[in-house]
C-alpha positions as CSV (number, residue, x, y, z in Angstrom):
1,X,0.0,0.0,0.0
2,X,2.7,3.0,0.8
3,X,4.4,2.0,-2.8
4,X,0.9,2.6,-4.5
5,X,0.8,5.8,-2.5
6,X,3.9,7.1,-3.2
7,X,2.9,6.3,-7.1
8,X,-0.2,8.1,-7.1
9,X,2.0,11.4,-5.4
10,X,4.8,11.3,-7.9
11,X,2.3,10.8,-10.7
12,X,0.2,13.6,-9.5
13,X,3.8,15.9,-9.1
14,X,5.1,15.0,-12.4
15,X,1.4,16.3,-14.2
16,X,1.4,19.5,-11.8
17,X,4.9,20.2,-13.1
18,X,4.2,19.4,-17.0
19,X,1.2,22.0,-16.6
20,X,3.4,24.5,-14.9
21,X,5.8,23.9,-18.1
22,X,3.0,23.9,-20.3
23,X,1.7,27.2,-18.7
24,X,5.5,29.1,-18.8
25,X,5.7,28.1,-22.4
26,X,2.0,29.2,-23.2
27,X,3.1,32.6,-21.6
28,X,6.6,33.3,-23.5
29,X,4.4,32.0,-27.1
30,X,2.4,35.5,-26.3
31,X,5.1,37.4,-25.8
32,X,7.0,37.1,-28.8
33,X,6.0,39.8,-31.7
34,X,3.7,38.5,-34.1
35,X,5.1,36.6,-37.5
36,X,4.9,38.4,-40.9
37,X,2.1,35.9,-42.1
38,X,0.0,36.5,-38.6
39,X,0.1,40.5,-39.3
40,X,-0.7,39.9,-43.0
41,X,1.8,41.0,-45.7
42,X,0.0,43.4,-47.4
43,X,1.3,47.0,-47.3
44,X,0.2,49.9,-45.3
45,X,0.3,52.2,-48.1
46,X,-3.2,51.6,-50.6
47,X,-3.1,52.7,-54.5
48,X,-4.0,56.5,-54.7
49,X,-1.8,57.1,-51.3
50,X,1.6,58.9,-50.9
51,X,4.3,58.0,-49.0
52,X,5.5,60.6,-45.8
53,X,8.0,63.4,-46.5
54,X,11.4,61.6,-46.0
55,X,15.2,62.8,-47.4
56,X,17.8,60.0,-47.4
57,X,21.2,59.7,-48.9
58,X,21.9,56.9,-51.9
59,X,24.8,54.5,-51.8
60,X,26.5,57.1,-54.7
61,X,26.4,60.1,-52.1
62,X,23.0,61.6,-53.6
63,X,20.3,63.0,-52.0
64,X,16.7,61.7,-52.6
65,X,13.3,62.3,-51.5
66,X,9.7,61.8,-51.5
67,X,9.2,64.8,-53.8
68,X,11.5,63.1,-56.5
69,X,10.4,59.8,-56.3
70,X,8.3,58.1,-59.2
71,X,8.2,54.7,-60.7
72,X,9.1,51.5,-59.0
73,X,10.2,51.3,-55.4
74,X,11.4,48.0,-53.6
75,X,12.2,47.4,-49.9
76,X,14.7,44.6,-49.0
77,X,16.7,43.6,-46.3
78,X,20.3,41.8,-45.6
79,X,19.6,38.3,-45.1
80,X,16.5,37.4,-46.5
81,X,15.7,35.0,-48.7
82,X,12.8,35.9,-50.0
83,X,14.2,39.6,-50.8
84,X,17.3,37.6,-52.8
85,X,14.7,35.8,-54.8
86,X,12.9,38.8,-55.8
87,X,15.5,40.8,-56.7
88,X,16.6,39.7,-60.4
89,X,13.2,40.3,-60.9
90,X,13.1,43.4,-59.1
91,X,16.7,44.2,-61.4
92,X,14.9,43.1,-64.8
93,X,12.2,45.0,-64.5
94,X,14.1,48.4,-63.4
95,X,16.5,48.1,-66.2
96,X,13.1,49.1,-68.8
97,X,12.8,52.5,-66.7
98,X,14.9,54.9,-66.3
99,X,17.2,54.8,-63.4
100,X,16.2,58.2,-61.7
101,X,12.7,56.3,-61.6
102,X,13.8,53.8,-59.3
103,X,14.4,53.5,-56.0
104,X,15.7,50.3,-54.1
105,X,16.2,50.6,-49.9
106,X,18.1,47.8,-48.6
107,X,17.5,47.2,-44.7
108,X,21.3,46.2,-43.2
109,X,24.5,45.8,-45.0
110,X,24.2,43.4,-47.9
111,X,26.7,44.0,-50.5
112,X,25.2,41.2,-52.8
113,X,22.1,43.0,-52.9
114,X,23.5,46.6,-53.4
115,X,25.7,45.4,-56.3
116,X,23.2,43.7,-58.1
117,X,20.3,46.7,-57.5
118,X,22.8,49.9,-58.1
119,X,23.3,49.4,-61.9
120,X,19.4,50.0,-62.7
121,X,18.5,51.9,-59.3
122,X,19.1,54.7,-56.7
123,X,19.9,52.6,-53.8
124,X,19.3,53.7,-50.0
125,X,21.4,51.5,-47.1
126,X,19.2,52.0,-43.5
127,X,17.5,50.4,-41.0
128,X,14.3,49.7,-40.8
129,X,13.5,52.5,-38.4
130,X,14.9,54.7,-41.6
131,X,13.6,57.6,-43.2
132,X,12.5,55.9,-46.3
133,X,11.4,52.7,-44.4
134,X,8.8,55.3,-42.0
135,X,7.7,57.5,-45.0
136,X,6.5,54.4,-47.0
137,X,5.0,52.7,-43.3
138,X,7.2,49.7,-44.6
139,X,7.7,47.0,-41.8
140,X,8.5,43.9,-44.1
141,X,10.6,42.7,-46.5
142,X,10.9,42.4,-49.5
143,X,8.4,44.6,-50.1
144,X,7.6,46.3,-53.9
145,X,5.7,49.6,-54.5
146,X,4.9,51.5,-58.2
147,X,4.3,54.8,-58.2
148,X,2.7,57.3,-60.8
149,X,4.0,60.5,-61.8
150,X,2.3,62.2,-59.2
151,X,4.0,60.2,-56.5
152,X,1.0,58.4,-55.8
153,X,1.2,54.3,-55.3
154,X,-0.5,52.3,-58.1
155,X,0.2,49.2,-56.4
156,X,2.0,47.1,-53.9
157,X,3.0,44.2,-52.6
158,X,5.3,41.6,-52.0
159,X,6.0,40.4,-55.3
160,X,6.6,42.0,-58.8
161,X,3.4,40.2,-59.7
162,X,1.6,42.2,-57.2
163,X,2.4,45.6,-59.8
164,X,0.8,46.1,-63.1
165,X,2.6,44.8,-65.9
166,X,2.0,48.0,-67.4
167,X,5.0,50.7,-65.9
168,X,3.6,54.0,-64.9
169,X,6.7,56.2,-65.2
């Protein structure tokens, strides 16, 4: 009889201390920031909007900003997969525009991406608290916008086939 009592309490300690394990893992799952598929990928700014007033400085030492910007804009970020797959596509469809109408940001130093983006586009190095990053409320990567003359987005998205196949600038 004590063994059957001494099974019954270590049983009974062993499930109070899987829920308490349960319960601390439940509680750090909550705490960590949502994942880019839980938010939704879509982005913030809607055709017919502008991005904020923002200045930033290109890779070749130029200033740029939201009052020059027109034509295709892309968002990408050291690192990521996904923005490395997108951007030969990103490249082939700059290289029908002119150069001054695109605009690439690269999030992080990635000097893959920069060498492969700078040939057809103005390219901006920052962080993702940036200036071009906050004018465009741009959280994600990669991220693609196209924008008319007027500044104004067209469409966006997270894939060139998110844009028009038609270029606006």
């Amino acid at each position: 009889m004590p063994f059957l009592v001494a099974a019954v309490v270590l049983v009974g300690l062993v499930g109070a201390l899987n829920l308490l394990l349960t319960f601390g893992v439940m509680r750090r799952l909550r705490e960590q920031p949502a994942a880019p598929q839980a938010r939704g990928m879509e982005p913030e700014l809607r055709p017919g909007m502008r991005a904020d007033v923002f200045t930033a400085t290109t890779t070749a030492g130029k200033q740029v900003s939201d009052t020059d910007v027109r034509g295709l804009v892309g968002f990408f970020s050291a690192g990521c997969a996904p923005c490395h797959t997108l951007a030969p596509r990103f490249v082939e469809r700059a290289s029908t525009l002119d150069r001054d109408g695109v605009l690439a940001v690269v999030a992080g130093d990635d000097a893959e991406l920069v060498a492969l983006l700078s040939p057809v586009a103005r390219v901006v190095l920052e962080d993702f608290d940036g200036a071009v990053q906050a004018a465009f409320h741009n959280s994600w990567t990669p991220a693609v916008y196209l924008l008319d003359d007027a500044g104004r987005v067209v469409a966006g998205g997270n894939r060139m086939g998110d844009l028009p196949s038609e270029t606006h600038a």
